[in-house]
C-alpha positions in Angstrom: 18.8 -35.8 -4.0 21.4 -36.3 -7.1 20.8 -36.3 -10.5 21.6 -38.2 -13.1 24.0 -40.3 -11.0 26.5 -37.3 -10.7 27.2 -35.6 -7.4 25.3 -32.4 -8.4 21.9 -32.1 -6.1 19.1 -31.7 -7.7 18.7 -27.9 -6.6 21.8 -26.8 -8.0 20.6 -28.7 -11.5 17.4 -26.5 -11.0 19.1 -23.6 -10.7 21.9 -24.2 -13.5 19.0 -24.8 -15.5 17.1 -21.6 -14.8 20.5 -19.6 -15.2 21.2 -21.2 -18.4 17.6 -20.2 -20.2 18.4 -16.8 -18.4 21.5 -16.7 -20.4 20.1 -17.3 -23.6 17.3 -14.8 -23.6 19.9 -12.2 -22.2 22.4 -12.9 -25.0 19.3 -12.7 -27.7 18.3 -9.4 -26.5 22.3 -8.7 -26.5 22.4 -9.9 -29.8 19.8 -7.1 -31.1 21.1 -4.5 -28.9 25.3 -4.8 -29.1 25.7 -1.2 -28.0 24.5 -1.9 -24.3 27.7 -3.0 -22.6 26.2 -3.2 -19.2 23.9 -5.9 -20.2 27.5 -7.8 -21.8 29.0 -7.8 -18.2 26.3 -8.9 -16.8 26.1 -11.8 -19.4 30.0 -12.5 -18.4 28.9 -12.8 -14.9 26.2 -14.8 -15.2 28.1 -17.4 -17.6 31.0 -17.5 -14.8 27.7 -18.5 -12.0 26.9 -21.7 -14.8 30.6 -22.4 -15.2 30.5 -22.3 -11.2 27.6 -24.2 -10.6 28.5 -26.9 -13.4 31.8 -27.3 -12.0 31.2 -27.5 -8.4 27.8 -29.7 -8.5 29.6 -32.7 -10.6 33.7 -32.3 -9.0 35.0 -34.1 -7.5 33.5 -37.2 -9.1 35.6 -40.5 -9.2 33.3 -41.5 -12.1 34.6 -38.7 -14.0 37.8 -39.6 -16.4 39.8 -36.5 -14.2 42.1 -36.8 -11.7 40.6 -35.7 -8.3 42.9 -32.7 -7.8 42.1 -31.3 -11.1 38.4 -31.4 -10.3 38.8 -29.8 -6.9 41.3 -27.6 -8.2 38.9 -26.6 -11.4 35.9 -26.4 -8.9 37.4 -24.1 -6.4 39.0 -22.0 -9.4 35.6 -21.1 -10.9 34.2 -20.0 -7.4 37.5 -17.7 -7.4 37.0 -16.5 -10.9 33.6 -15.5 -10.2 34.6 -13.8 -7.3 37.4 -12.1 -9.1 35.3 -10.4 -11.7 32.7 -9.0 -9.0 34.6 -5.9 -8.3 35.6 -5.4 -12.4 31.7 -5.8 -13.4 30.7 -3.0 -10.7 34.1 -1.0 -12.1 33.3 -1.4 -15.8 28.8 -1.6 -15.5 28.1 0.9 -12.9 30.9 2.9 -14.0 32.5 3.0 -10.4 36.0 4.6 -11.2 36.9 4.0 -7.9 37.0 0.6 -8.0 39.9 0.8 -10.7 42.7 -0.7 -8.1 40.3 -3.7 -7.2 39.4 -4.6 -10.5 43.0 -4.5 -12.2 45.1 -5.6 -9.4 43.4 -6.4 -6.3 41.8 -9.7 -7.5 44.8 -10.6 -8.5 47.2 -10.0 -5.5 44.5 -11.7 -3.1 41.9 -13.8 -4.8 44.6 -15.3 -7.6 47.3 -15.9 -6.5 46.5 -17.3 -3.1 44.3 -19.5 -5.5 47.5 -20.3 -7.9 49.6 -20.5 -4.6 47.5 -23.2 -2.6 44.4 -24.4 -4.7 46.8 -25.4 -7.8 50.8 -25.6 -6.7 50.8 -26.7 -3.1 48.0 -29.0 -3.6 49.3 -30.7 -6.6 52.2 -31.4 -4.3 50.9 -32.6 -1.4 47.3 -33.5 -2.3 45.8 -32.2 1.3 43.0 -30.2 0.1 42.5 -29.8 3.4 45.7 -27.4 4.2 44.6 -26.1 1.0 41.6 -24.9 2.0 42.7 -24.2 5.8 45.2 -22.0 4.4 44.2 -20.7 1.0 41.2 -19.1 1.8 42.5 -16.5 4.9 43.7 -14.1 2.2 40.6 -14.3 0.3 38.3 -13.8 3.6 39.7 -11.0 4.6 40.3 -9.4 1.0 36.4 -9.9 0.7 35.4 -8.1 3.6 37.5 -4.9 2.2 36.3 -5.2 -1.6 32.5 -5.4 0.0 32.9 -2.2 1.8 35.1 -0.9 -1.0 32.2 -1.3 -3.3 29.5 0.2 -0.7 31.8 3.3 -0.5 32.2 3.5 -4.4 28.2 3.4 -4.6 27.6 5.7 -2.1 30.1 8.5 -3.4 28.6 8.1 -6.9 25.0 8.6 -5.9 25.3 11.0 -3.8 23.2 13.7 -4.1 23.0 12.7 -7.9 21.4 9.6 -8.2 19.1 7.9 -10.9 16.9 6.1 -8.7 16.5 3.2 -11.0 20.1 2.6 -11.9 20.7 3.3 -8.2 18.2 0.6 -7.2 19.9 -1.8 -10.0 23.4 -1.7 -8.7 22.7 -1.7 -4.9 20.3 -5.1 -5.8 23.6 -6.7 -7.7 25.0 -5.7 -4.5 22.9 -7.4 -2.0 23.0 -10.4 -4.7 27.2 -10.4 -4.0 27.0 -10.3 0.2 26.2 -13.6 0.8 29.7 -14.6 -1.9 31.7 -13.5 1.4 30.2 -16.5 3.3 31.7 -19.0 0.7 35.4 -18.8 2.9 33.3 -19.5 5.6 31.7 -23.0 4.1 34.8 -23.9 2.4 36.3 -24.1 5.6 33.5 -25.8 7.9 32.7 -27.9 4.6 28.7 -27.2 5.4 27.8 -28.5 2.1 26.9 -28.1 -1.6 23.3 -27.5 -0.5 23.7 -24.3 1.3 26.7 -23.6 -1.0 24.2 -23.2 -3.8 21.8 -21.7 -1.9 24.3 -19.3 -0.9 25.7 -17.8 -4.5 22.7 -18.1 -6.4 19.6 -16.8 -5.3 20.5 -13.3 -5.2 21.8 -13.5 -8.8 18.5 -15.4 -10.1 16.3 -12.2 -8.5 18.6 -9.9 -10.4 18.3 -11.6 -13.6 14.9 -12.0 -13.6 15.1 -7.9 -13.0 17.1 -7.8 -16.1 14.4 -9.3 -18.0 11.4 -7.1 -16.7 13.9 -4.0 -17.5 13.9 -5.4 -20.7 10.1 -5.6 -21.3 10.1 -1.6 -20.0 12.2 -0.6 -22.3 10.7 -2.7 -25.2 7.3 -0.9 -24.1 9.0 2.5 -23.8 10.3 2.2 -27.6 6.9 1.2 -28.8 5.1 4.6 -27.2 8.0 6.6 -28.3 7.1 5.4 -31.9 3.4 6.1 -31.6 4.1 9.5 -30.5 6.3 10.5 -33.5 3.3 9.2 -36.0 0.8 11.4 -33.2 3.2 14.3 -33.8 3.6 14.5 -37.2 6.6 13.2 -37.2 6.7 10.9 -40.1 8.5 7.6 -38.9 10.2 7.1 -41.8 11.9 10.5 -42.1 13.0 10.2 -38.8 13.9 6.5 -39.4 16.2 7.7 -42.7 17.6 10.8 -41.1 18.7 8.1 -38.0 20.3 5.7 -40.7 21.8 8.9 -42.5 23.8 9.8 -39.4 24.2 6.3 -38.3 23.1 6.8 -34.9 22.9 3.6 -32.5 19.9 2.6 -31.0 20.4 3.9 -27.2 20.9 7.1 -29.3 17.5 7.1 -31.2 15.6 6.4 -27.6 17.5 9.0 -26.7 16.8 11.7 -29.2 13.1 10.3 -28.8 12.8 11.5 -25.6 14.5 14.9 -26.2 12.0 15.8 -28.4 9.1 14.6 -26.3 11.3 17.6 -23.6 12.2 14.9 -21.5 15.1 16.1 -19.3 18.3 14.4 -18.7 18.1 13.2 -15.1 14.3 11.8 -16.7 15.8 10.2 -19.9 18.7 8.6 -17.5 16.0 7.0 -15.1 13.5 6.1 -18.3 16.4 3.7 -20.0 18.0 2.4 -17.2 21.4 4.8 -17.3 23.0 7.7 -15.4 22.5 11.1 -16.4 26.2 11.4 -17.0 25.7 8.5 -20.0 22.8 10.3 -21.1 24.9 13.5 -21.4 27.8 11.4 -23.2 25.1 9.9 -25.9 23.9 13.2 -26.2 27.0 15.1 -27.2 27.8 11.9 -29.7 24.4 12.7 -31.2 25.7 16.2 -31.4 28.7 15.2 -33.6 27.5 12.9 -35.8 24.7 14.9 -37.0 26.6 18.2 -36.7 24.3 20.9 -34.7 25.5 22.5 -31.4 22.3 21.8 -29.3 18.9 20.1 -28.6 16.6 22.7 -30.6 19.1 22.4 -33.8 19.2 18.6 -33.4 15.1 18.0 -33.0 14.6 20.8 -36.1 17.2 18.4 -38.3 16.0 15.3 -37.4 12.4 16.3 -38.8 13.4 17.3 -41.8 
């Protein structure tokens, strides 16, 4: 079923819909929060899977004042963007050093330029979309089968042995969510259909964003206790509130120095907020320097004052 007398079907509608509201309450919470970068990749990515979804649902449309190989060529491009920036959000929002070839230079050897090669150049030229496709998309394939087990590896390494369950359990779901991305060579090339397309590249990602938003909620709770307990304490709020202003700390550093106080260790803070322990120990020797003391017992005695 169609809507609105385009070519998009009426579930990828539902789900551009649903990833669009997604978006909006992820960028608010962003908005308030502009020190959690992790949360602006994700944003990134799940703009690209709207751009995606928009783009492939209405092209190629005769209706549509566009030539028809600039709507193919625009519809396959955002499915190779997408694509493209998988390996760089895992590099740059898990922190996976390893991935720093695929990221920078990978994606761009074998996801854009077969793209530029085939998708844009060659089928401008001949307008087969079909030797496009038939062609263009072996590169890709095989590239995609590497960067999945190139990701696994750089997950596996990280965690080893040291591993923040829930951060742990967050990146291997975005992982799960990126699997079924390998299959899109595969229905490119059978053409089996926008339906299973869709079906495809997006449910994954709409589990993971509504895991986003529940994270969200936790922490919001979390910060709410965390206040309590100061006025249980004796910790006036506001003094802790002005001494926070005076040193200009962020607000992942307040939860932070929240929880040191409450003698919360770092491996605890890390799975409490979301982050790895190495974050945790990079906020922590920030704190350190801003408001000047060499450890936890000088930074909790100043911050009451």
């Amino acid at each position: 079923m169609k809507v609105f007398g385009t070519e998009m079907l009426l579930v990828t509608f539902i789900f551009a819909v649903l990833e669009i509201v997604m978006f909006f309450y992820q960028f608010i919470h962003y908005l308030s929060r502009p020190q959690e970068k992790q949360r602006l990749y994700y944003l990134i990515l799940l703009f690209l899977l709207i751009v995606y979804n928009i783009t492939g649902g209405l092209f190629p449309d005769p209706e549509i004042g566009l030539p028809i190989v600039a709507q193919n060529s625009i519809a396959y491009g955002s499915g190779f963007l997408m694509a493209s920036y998988f390996p760089y959000y895992f590099y740059k929002g898990f922190d996976l050093k390893r991935l720093r070839f695929h990221a920078i230079y990978g994606v761009l050897l074998f996801l854009i330029l077969p793209y530029l090669i085939f998708f844009v150049i060659v089928y401008s030229i001949n307008n087969n979309l079909d030797f496009a496709v038939k062609y263009g998309i072996i590169a890709p394939f095989c590239y995609s089968i590497v960067l999945l087990w190139a990701i696994l590896r750089a997950i596996r390494l990280k965690y080893k042995g040291n591993r923040s369950r829930a951060t742990f359990i967050e990146v291997v779901a975005v992982y799960l969510a990126v699997i079924p991305w390998v299959m899109m060579t595969v229905i490119a090339y059978f053409n089996l259909g926008q339906l299973i397309e869709v079906i495809c590249t997006n449910g994954g990602f709409v589990v993971i964003t509504i895991m986003f938003i529940s994270k969200s909620v936790t922490q919001a709770r979390l910060e709410y206790q965390q206040l309590i307990d100061l006025t249980i304490n004796g910790v006036r709020p506001s003094a802790f509130q002005d001494n926070c202003t005076q040193y200009k700390l962020t607000n992942r550093e307040i939860e932070i120095v929240q929880l040191l106080r409450q003698g919360s260790k770092y491996q605890s803070i890390g799975e409490k907020l979301f982050i790895s322990e190495l974050t945790v120990k990079k906020h922590v020797h920030n704190v350190f320097e801003k408001v000047g003391v060499n450890n936890k017992v000088e930074l909790i005695h100043k911050m009451e004052q």
